[in-house]
N, C-alpha and C positions, 0 to 999 in steps of 0.2 A: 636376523634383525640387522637392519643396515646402519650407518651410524649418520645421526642429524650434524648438521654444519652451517651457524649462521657466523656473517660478518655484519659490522658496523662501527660505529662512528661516535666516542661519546665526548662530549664539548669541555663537560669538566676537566677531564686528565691531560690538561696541556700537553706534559712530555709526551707521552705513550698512549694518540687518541685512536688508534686504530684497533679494534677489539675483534676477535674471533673467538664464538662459543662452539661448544660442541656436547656431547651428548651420545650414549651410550646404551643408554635403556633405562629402566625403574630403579628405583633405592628400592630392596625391599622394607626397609627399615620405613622409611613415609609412604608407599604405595604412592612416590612422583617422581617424576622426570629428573633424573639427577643432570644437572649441566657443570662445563668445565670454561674457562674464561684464560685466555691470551691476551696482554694487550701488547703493542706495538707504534713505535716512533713515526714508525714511513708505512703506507697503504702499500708497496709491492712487496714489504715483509708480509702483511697481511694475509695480502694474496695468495703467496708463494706457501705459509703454512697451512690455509683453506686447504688450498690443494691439494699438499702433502695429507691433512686428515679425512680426506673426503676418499681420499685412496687405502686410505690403512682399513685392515679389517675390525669390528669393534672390539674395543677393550674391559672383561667383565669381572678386571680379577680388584677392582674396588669397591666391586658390588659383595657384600656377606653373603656370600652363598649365591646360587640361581634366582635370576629373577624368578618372582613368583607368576601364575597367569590370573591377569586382571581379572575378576569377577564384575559384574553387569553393575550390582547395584553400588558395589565402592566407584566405578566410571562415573556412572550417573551422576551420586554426589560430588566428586572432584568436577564434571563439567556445568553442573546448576553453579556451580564457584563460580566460573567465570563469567557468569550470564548477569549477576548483579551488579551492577551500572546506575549511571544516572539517568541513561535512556532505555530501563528496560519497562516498556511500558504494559500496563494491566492486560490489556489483551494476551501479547507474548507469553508472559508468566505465565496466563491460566493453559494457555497452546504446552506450554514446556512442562507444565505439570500433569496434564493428558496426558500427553504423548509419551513422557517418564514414567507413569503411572501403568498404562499400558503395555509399556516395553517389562515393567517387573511383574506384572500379572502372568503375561503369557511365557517370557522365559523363565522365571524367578529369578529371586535376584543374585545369589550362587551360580546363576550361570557364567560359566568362562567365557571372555567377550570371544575367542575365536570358533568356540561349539555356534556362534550366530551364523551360520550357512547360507550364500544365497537362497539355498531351498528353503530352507526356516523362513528367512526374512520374507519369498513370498508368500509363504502361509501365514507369519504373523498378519501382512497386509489384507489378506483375503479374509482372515478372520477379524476385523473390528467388525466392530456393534457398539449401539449407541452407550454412551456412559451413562445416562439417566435411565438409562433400561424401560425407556418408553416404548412403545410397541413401533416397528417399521424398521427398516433397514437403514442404515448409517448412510448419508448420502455421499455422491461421486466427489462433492468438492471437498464436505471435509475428510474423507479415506486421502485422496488428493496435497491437503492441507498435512496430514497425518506424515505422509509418505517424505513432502519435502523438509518436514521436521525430523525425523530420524535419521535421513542421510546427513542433511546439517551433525545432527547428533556424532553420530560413523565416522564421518569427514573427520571431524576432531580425534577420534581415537585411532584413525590413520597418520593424521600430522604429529601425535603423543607415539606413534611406533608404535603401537599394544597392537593392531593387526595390519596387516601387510596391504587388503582390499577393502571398501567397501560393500559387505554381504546387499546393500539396499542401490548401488548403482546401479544396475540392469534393469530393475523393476520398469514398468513403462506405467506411465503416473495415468490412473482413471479417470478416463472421457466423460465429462458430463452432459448427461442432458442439455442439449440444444434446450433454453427455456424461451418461448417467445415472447418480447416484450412490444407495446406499441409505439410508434414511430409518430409524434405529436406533430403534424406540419404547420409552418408558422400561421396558417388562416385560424386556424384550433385554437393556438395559443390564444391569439387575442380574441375570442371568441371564449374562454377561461376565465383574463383577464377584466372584461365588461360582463362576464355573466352575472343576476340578478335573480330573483326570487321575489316578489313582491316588493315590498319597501329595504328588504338588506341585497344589499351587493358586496360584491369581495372587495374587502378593507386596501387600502392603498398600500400598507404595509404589507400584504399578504402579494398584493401587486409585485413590489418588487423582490418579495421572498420567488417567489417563479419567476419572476424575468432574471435574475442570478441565474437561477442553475440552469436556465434554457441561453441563456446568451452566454454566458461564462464557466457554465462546467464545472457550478460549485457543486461540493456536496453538501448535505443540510447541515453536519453538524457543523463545516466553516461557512457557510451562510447564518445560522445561528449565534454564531461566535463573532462576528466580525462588529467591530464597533466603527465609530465615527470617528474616534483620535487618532487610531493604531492604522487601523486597514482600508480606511477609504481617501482616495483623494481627488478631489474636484477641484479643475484649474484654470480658471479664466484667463485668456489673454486677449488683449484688443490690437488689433492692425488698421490701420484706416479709419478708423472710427467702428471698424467691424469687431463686436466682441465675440469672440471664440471658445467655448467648455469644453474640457475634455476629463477622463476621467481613468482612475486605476483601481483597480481591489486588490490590494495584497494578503495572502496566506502566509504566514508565521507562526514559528513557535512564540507565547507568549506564557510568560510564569504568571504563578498564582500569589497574591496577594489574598492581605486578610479579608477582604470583602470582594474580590474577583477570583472566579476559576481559571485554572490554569488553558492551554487549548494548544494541543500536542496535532502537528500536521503528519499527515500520514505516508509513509514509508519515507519521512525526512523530503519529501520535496516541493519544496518552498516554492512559490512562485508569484509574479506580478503580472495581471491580466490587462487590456486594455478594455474598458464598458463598454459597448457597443452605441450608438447613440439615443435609438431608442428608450433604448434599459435605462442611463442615463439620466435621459429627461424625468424617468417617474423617479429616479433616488434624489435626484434635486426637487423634488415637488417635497417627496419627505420628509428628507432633510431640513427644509422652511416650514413643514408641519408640526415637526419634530420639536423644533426649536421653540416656537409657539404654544406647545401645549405641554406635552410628559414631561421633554427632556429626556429618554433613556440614553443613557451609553451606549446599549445594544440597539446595530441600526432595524432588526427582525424582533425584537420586541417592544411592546409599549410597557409603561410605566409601570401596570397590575404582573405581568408576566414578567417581567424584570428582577423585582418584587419576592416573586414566587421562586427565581430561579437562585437569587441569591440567599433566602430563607433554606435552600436544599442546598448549595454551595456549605455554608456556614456547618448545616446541620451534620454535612460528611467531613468536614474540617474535626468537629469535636469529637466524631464516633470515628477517626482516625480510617477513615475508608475515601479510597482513591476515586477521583473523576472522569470521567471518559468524556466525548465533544458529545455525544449522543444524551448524553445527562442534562442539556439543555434545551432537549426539545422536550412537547410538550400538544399530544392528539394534533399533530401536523399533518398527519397522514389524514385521520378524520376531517378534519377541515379541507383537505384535496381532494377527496371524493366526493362531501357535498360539493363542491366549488363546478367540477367534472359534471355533478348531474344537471346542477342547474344551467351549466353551458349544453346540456343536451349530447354529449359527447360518449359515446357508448364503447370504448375500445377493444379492438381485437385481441386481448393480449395485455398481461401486465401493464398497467402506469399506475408509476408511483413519482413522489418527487425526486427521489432516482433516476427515475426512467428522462425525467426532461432532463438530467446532467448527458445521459446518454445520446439523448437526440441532440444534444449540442454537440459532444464530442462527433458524433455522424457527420452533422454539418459542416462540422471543421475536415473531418477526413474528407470528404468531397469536394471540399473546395481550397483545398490547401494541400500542395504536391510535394511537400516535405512531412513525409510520417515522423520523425523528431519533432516536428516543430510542435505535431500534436500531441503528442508523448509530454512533453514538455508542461504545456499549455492544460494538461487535463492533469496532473501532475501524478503520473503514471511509473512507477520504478521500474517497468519493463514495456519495450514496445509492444511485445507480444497481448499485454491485456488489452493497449487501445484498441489493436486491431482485431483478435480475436472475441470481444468479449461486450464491444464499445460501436462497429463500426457496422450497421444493420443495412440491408438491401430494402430499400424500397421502391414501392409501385413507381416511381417515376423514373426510377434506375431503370427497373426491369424494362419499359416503353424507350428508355432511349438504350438500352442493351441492342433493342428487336429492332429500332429505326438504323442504327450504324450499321446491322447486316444487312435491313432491306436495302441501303443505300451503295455496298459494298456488290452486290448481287446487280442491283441496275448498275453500276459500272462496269462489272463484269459481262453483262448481256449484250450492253452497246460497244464494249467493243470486239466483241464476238459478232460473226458472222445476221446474228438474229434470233439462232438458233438457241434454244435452252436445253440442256440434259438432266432432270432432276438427280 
């Protein structure tokens, strides 16, 4: 067991702000990290004893006896400790309570966290199954989901010293299914957008619920979520006598009041979009429709639906049960597929109102040659999703793939002799 050694800095202690802890292994006496605290006048005194403890071998003769060896399910609880937060939100929880839950099933919970063997850890991975014990196999992404939760989990009981490796590093995280989704080319869109059925046509509202997530890359719950105070901004300027609009949608966390839900952005990254112009033009039609008739707050709901969303707001307020952004929609999806038939549009392959966040993200990768800037822009915590998961080939890709070689080949021909060798 090697001995932990951190330095820092603490503002109160005027004289002696320079601080070195250090650490040694387990109380057994609390089953925690016992630490030890230096402070110090000058930062190269600091230094100089870091170093000195970072070299010594550890010290266990203040520990009552031998450490004992952690058992599975006392870790478990001491690391759900640290998970309660202000930002631990419901999804998380229920991932940590799986994932916990599963970790004591299959080792129990008396297991010694160092009996967890790479070889264990890949048989426990190979062995999920669904927790609802519904018929079919646990799928690639959440085994995947599973896997990056228990190294997190690991990770922690390597940085506490209780084991030396992570048993779950090596693992190589489950490939999933290539699922194919359709790729919405902007002729489709508007062609969605004016589609008809006899006397109804899609609501103006429902207009700019799709042109969002195809021009800006929302997703539904903050297209749902976004009001007209908070997240939208439309900006006239006049030059010349030329008046100018421009427009923003911003993504934010926003707290819950007594009669508004809360709306928690995902993996914390916030961002400010710029509308596109077309998109635009319909949220300012709205907007003066808006004003004129319901009034709602929310710019994706009218005034009945509004209504409805804060009657279920309130109603998980009093039965003390938490809200998620997906808790404001409301047969969105149903309304996108009638929308989808009556445009006569038959797609290859998944669409959903997802699917247009995706075809914008695409859009964006294609014509923008800073992959951050789309990371960014889609508000992505890892580049790898935009690109892996976000950024789809299409038929006009593949025709100009085939036109750059034809073109690359008649260069090659003419200036070669004449002659071609397949």
């Amino acid at each position: 067991m090697s001995r932990r050694v951190k330095q820092g800095k603490e503002s109160r202690n005027k004289s002696r702000p320079y601080v070195v802890r250090w650490s040694d292994g387990i109380d057994p006496a609390t089953g925690k990290v016992k630490w030890f605290q230096e402070s110090f006048t000058y930062k190269l005194e600091a230094e100089r004893f870091a170093s000195q403890k970072r070299l010594e071998p550890p010290d266990t003769k203040h520990l009552d006896g031998e450490p004992e060896e952690m058992q599975l399910g006392r870790f478990l609880k001491e690391w759900s400790k640290t998970r309660d937060n202000d930002d631990y939100r419901v999804g998380t929880r229920r991932l940590d309570r799986n994932t916990t839950d599963r970790l004591v099933n299959h080792f129990g919970k008396d297991a010694p966290l160092s009996s967890i063997t790479p070889m264990a850890a890949a048989g426990f991975i190979s062995s999920l199954a669904r927790i609802d014990h519904r018929e079919g196999c646990l799928s690639a992404w959440s085994r995947a989901r599973t896997l990056r939760n228990v190294r997190t989990i690991f990770n922690t009981a390597v940085e506490w010293n209780l084991i030396t490796r992570n048993p779950f590093s090596g693992i190589k995280r489950p490939k999933a299914p290539e699922g194919k989704w359709y790729y919405l080319p902007p002729d489709e869109l508007y062609a969605v957008l004016n589609a008809s059925k006899g006397k109804r046509a899609v609501s103006l509202r429902r207009k700019v619920v799709y042109a969002l997530a195809y021009c800006c890359g929302l997703r539904l719950g903050e297209i749902l979520s976004l009001t007209w105070e908070d997240s939208i901004e439309i900006i006239e300027t006049r030059t010349d006598g030329v008046v100018s609009v421009t427009g923003n949608v911003r993504i934010a966390n926003r707290k819950p009041t007594p009669d508004r839900p809360p709306f928690y952005v995902k993996d914390k990254e916030s961002r400010e979009i710029r509308i596109p112009q077309r998109c635009l033009e319909l949220l300012i039609d709205l907007r003066d429709y808006n004003a004129m008739t319901d009034q709602s707050p929310y710019m994706a709901l009218d005034h009945g639906q509004y209504r409805t969303a804060m009657a279920k707001w309130k109603q998980y307020h009093r039965a003390g049960r938490e809200w998620q952004n997906h808790d404001m929609a409301n047969n969105d999806l149903t309304t996108f597929k009638r929308h989808m038939r009556w445009a006569g549009i038959k797609p290859n392959g998944t669409l959903s109102l997802h699917t247009l966040r995706k075809c914008c993200i695409t859009n964006w990768a294609n014509n923008i040659s800073n992959p951050e800037v789309v990371r960014k822009l889609a508000g992505h915590a890892d580049l790898k999703t935009t690109m892996a998961y976000y950024s789809q080939v299409t038929e006009d890709q593949r025709r100009k793939a085939a036109e750059a070689t034809d073109r690359l080949l008649e260069m090659g021909l003419s200036a070669s002799t004449g002659a071609y060798e397949g």
